[in-house]
N, C-alpha and C positions, 0 to 999 in steps of 0.2 A: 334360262337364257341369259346372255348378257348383261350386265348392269344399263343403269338407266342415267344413273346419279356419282355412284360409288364404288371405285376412288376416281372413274371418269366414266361418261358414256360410251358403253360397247365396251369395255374392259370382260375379258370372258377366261383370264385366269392363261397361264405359259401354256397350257396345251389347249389346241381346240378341244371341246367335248358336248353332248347335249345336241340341240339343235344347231352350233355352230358346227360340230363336227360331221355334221350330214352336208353341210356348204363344202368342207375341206375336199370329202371324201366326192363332193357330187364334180366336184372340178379338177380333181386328182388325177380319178379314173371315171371320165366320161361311158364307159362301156360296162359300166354298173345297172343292173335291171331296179330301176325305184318304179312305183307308184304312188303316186301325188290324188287324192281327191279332192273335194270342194267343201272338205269339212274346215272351221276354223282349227287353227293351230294352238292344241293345250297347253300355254307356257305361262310362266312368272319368271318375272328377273331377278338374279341371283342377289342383289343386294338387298331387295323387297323381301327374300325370303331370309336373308341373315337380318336383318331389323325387325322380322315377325318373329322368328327365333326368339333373340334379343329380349323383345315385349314380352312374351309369355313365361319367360323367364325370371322377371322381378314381374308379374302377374299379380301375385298373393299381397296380399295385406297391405302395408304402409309403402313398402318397396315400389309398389307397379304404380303408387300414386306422386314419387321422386322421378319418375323415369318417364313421365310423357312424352319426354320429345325423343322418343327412339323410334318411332313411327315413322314410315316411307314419306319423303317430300317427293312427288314425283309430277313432274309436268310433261306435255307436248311436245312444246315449239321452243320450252326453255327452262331453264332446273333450277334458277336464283332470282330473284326478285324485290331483292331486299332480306332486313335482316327481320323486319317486322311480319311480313309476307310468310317466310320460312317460319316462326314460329306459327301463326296462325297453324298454317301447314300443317307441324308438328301435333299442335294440339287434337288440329280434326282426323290428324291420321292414325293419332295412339286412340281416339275413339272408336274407329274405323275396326284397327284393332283388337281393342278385346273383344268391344261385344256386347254378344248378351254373355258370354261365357264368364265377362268381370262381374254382370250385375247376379250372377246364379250363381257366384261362385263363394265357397263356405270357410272363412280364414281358419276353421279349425280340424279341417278335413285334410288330408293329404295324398289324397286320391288322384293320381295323373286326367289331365284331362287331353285329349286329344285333337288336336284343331289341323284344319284341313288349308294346308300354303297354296292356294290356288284362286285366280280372282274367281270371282262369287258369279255365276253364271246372270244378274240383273246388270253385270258390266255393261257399261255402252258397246254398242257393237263396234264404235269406230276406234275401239282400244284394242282389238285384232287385227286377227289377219288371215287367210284362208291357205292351205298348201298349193294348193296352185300359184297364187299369185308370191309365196313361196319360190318357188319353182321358176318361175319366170324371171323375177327379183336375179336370181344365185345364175341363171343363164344369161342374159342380160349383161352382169356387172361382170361375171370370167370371159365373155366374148370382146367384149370392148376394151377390159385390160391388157387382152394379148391370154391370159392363163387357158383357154382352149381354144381347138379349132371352133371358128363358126359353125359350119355343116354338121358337125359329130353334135356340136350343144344341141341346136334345134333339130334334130332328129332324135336326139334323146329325150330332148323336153316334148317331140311330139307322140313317143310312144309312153312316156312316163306319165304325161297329165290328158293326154286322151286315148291311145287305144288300151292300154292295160287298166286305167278307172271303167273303159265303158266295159272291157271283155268281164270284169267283177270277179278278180279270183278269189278263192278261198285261201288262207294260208297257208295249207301241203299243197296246194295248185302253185302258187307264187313260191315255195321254198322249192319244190322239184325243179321248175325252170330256174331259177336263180345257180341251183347245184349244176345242173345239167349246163349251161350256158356262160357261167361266170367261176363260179369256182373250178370245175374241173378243167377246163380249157389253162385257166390260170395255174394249175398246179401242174399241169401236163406241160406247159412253159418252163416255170421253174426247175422240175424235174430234168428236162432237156439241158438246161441252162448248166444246172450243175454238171455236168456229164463233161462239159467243155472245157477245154485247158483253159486256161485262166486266161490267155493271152488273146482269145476268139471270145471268150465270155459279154455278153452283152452286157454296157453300163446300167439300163435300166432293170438290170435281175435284183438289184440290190435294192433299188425301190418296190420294186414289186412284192421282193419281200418282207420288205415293211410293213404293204399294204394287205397284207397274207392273212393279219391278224382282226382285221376291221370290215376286212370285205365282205361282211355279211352285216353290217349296219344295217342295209334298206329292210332286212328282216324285221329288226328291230321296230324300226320307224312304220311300217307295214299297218299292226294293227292299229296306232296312231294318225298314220295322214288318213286312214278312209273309215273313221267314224267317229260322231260326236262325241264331244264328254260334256256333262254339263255337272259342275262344282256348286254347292253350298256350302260358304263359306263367311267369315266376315271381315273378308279381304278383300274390297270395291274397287275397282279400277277404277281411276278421277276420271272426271269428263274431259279433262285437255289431254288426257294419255292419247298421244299418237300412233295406233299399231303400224300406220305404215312405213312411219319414219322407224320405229324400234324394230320391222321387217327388215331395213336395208343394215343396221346394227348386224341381223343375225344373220345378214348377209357374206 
């Protein structure tokens, strides 16, 4: 997801992608089939994971012991606090860090070891956030901006977070409709669209086309919003991590 910290909060790179890219596409083309469930949403922010990168990198020997302070500073309600705070920070976070994987690990082995970017499933709960309220967040904030109609959002958001979660498809259930309803309607436009002189051609063929190539995101995102994951890791989410302020981020 987004950054938290680095090189500003909610920086999420020139193109949408990830979790913000299901925001872009869900306000884009409000007449996209998603389903949203009540599971937490499995994310780490993008800076967290280039700092744990980073860390395990100079890991080995004398190196990983110069490099403490490469470890995520992440806060709440606020991401600086001083310069004495920020190192604290540093130190507890390149702890955080290795692990047990620094105290097992053998300076004359060179055997890759494998560590999993994901907070550690004993994270506070309140360092989440659930797809629904997901869901609601991204309808909410494009309604009131003006980026969609009102009616189209909350009728989306009522079949996406309640009847298609309670109806419980399978995924060849959820991708026939999705084909059947979204894609081919869209390509049977397109198709049409081309046929037309240019001078009759609809402005929006062009976007459409754009969106030709993504329009099956909610596929994607499918077996993710409706079931748990739960990570072992030695990646802690801090207790001031705010998920629901870093929800409106990935908003």
């Amino acid at each position: 997801g987004p950054s938290v910290q680095q090189p500003y909060e909610g920086w999420a790179g020139e193109k949408p992608s990830t979790i913000v890219a299901a925001a872009c596409l869900y306000l884009k083309f409000p007449y996209n089939i998603w389903c949203f469930g009540k599971e937490l949403v499995p994310f780490v922010p993008v800076d967290v994971v280039c700092r744990f990168v980073i860390a395990k990198a100079f890991q080995n020997n004398e190196v990983s012991r110069s490099h403490d302070n490469v470890g995520p500073t992440i806060a709440g309600s606020s991401f600086s606090e001083g310069e004495e705070d920020e190192k604290k920070d540093d130190i507890a976070s390149s702890d955080m860090l290795f692990g047990e994987e620094r105290r097992h690990s053998n300076p004359n082995t060179t055997n890759p070891i494998i560590a999993t970017v994901a907070w550690d499933s004993s994270s506070p709960p309140s360092s989440s956030f659930s797809w629904i309220a997901y869901a609601f967040s991204i309808t909410h904030l494009g309604a009131v901006c003006g980026h969609v109609n009102r009616v189209i959002a909350y009728a989306g958001l009522l079949l996406s977070t309640k009847l298609f979660p309670w109806l419980n498809f399978r995924i060849e259930t959820y991708l026939q409709l999705h084909s059947m309803f979204v894609r081919a309607p869209l390509d049977i436009f397109i198709n049409l669209c081309d046929r037309l002189p240019a001078l009759v051609k609809p402005r929006v063929t062009r976007d459409l086309k754009a969106l030709r190539s993504i329009i099956d995101l909610p596929l994607l995102f499918f077996p993710f919003a409706n079931q748990s994951f739960h990570f072992t890791s030695s990646l802690v989410a801090p207790a001031d991590f705010n998920g629901e302020r870093y929800m409106f981020s990935c908003a």
